[in-house]
Each structure stands twice: as structure tokens, then as C-alpha cells.
C-alpha positions as CSV (number, residue, x, y, z in Angstrom):
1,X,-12.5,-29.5,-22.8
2,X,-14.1,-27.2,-20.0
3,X,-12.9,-23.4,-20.4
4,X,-10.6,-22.5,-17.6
5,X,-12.5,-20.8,-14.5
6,X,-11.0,-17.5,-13.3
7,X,-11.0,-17.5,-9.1
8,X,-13.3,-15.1,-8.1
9,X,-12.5,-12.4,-6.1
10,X,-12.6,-12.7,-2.1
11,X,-11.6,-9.9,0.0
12,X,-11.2,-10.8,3.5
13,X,-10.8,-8.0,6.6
14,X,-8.2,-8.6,8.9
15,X,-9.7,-6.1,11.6
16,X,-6.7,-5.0,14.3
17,X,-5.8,-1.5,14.9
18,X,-5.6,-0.3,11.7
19,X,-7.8,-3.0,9.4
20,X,-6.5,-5.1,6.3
21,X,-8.7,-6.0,3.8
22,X,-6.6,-9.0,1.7
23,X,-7.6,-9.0,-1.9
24,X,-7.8,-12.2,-3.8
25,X,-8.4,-13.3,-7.3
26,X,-9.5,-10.9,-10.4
27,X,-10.5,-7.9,-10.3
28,X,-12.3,-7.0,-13.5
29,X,-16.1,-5.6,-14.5
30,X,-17.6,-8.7,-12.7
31,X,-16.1,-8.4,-9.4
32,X,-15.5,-4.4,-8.8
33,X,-18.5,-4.0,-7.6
34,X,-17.7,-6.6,-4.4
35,X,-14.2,-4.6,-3.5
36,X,-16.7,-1.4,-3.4
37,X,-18.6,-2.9,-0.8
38,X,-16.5,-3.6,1.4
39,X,-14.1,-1.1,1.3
40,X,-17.7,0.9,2.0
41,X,-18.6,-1.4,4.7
42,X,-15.5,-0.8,6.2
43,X,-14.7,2.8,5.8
44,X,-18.7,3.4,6.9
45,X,-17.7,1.7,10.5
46,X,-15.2,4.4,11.4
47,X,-14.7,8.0,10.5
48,X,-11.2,9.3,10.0
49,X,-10.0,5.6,9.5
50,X,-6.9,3.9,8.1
51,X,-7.2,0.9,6.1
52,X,-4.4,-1.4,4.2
53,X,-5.3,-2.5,1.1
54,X,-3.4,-5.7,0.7
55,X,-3.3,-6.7,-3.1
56,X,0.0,-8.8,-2.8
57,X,-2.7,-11.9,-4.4
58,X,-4.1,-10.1,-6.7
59,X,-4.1,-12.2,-10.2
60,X,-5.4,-9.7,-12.5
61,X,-6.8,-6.5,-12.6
62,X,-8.6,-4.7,-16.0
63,X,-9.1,-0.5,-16.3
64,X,-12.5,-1.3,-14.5
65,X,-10.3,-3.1,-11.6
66,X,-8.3,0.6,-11.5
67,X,-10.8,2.3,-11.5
68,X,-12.7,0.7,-8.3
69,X,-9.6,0.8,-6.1
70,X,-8.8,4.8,-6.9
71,X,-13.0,4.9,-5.7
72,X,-12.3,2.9,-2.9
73,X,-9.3,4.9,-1.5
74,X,-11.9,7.8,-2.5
75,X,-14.3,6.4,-0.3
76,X,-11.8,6.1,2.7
77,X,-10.7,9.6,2.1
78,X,-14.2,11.3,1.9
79,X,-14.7,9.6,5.3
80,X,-11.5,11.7,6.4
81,X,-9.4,8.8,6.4
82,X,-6.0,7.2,4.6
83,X,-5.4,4.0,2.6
84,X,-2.7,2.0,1.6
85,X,-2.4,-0.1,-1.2
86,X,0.5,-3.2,-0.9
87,X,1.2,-4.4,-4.6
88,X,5.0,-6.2,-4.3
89,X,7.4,-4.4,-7.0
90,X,8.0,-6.5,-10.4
91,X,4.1,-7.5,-10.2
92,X,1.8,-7.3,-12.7
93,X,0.2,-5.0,-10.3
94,X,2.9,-2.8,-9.7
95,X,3.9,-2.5,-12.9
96,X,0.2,-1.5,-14.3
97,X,-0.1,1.1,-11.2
98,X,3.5,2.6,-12.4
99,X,2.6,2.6,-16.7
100,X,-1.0,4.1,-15.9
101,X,0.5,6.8,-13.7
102,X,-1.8,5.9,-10.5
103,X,1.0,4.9,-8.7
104,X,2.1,8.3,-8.1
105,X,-1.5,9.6,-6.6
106,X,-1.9,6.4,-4.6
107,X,0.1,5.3,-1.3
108,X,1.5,1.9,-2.6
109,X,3.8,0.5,-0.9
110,X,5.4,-3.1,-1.8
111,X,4.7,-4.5,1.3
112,X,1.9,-4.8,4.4
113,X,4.4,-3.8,7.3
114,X,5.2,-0.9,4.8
115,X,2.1,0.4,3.8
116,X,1.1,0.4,8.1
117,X,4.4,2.1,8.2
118,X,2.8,4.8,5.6
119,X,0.1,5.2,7.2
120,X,1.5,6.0,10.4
């Protein structure tokens, strides 16, 4: 029997006024690395930016997978800009952003019209 294969992670920009970048798949010590660069290519285009991150399809994320999105909201906020994160309440997401405390430093909001809203 072939051992299951995890979906790699994909993160597609929606550009518009304020740009999306929907997260896909696992985000772990493999694939941290990918949601650096883009978030960097992103937040390198425009100074003083807003940028959603939409997580609502994320499948799993590790400490590593933390640790990468505080840096990328970093990254945005070093360029004088804002984030938003969009993990959906009663998500495994959510729910690892509320027990590790990073919920309370980070602008989540449980949806993508909210987190826009936030960063208004």
C-alpha cells in the first residue's frame, strides 16, 4: 500500500486593491519556506501595503508553519504595511492560533470580507 501523499502547499495572489494571497495545503518545515517567498514577493512590490492572508484551506500547519506566518506578517510590517490573517473559528487553525497565544498579536479574522474590513 502506497503511504498517503500530503497536498503540497500552493499559495495563489488574488491581486485587487488590497491583495489576497489564498493558502492551500500543509504548512510544515517543507513548505514554509514557499509562503516566505511570496509573502516577500509581494510585500517587496509595494511599500506601506495591505495584504489578506487567506488561510480558510489550510489543512495543517506545525510550530515551523507558525512561525513563518508571524515572519511573514513581519515582513509586511517592516515594509510599513498591515496583514490580515482569515482562519474560520472552530478550525484547526483557529484553534492552534488561540492555544499558542498568537491569535492575540495577529489580526485574524474568521473571514476574507472581515479581515479587508480590518484592515481598513
Amino acid at each position: 500500500m502506497a503511504a498517503p501523499t500530503t497536498p503540497p502547499l500552493t499559495a495563489e495572489i488574488l491581486d485587487g486593491p488590497v491583495p489576497v494571497i489564498r493558502v492551500r495545503g500543509e504548512l510544515d518545515l517543507s513548505t514554509a519556506g514557499r509562503l516566505c517567498r511570496t509573502v516577500g514577493a509581494v510585500a517587496g512590490v509595494r511599500r506601506r501595503m495591505r495584504v489578506v492572508l487567506d488561510l480558510s484551506e489550510l489543512a495543517f500547519c506545525d510550530s515551523t508553519g507558525l512561525r513563518a506566518l508571524v515572519g511573514a506578517v513581519r515582513e509586511v510590517e517592516i515594509n510599513g504595511g498591515r496583514a490580515a490573517l482569515v482562519a474560520p473559528p472552530g478550525g484547526k487553525l483557529a484553534r492552534l492560533l488561540d492555544l499558542s497565544g498568537l491569535g492575540e498579536f495577529l489580526r485574524v479574522a474568521p473571514s476574507r470580507d472581515l479581515a479587508l474590513k480590518r484592515l481598513s
